[in-house]
C-alpha positions as CSV (number, residue, x, y, z in Angstrom):
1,X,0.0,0.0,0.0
2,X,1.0,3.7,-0.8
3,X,1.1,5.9,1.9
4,X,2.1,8.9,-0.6
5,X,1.0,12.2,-1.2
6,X,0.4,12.4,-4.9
7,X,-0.4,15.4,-7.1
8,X,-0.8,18.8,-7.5
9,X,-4.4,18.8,-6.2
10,X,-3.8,16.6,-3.0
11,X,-1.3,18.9,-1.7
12,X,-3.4,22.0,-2.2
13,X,-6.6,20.3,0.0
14,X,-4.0,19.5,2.9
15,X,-2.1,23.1,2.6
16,X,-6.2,24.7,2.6
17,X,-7.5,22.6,4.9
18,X,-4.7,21.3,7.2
19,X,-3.6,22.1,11.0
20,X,-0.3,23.7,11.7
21,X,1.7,23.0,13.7
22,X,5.2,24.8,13.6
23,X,8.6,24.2,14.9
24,X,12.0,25.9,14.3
25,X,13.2,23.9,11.0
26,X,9.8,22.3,10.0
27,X,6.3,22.9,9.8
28,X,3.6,19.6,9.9
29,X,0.6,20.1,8.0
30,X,-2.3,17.8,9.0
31,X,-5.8,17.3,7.4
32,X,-8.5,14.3,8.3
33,X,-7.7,11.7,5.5
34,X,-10.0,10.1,3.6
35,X,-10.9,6.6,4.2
36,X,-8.2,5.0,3.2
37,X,-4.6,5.3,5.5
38,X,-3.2,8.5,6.2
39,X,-0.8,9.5,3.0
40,X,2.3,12.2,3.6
41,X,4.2,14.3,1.5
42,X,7.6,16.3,1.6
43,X,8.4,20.1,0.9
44,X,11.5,20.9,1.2
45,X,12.9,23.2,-1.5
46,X,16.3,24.1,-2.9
47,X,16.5,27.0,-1.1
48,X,16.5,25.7,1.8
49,X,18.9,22.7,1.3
50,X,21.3,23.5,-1.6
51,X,22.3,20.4,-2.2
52,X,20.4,17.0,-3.6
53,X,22.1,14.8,-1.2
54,X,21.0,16.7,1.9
55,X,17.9,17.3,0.9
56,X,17.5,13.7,-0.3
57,X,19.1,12.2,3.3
58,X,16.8,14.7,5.2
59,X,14.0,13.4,3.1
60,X,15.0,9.3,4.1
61,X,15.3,10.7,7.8
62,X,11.7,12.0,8.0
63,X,10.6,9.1,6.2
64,X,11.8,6.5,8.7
65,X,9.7,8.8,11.8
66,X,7.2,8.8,9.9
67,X,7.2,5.0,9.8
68,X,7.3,4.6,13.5
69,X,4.9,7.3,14.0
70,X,2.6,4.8,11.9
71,X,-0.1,3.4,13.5
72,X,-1.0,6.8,15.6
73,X,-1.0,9.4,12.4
74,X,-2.8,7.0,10.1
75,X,-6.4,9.1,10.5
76,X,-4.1,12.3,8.9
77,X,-2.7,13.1,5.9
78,X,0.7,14.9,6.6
79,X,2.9,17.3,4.8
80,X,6.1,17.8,6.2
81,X,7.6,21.1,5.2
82,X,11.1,22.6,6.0
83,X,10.4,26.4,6.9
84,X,13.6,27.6,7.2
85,X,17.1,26.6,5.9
86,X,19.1,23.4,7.1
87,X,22.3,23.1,7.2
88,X,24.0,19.4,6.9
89,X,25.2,19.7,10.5
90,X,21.1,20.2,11.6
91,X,19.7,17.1,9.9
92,X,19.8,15.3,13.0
93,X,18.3,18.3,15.2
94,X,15.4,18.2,12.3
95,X,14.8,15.3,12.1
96,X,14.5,14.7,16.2
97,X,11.8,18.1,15.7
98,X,9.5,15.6,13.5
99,X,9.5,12.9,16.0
100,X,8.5,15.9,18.6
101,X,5.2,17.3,15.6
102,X,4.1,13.6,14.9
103,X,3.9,12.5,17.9
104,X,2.3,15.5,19.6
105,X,-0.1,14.4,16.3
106,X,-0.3,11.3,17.4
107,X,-1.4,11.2,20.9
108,X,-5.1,11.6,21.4
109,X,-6.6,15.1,22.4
């Protein structure tokens, strides 16, 4: 099963309709999903991480907390978006801010 975001117009319902909920490097988007399992997409543009290989190994770390965030996010779909710039020495320090976002997500209100 594919627990992407795909498409122009699936990112635009989430960005319209989502929650926010902001943190220094990132900012977690969240919408109800529809009723099939919570999807998530990445933003993270080239302005903010110059190069590919950062922004691809930032993009492999928020993937894996989003993995074991799984069961608790699934009635969301999630966008993930870098806010500000991220150097290579802050992936890890990013990456511990989406565990923080999902799993404040996560846990029942």
């Amino acid at each position: 099963m594919s627990y992407r975001l795909r498409g122009a117009a699936a990112f635009e319902t989430v960005f319209r309709t989502g929650a926010r909920h902001d943190a220094h490097f990132l900012q977690l988007i969240a919408a109800p999903a529809e009723p099939c399992a919570g999807r998530v997409g990445y933003v993270i543009g080239r302005k903010m991480m110059r190069r590919a290989v950062d922004r691809n190994r930032l993009r492999r770390k928020l993937r894996e907390s989003v993995r074991a965030a799984r069961p608790g996010i699934e009635a969301f779909d999630i966008i993930l978006r870098v806010r500000r710039a991220v150097a290579r020495s802050d992936i890890a320090a990013a990456n511990a801010e989406s565990q923080r976002l999902l799993a404040r997500l996560a846990k029942p209100q």
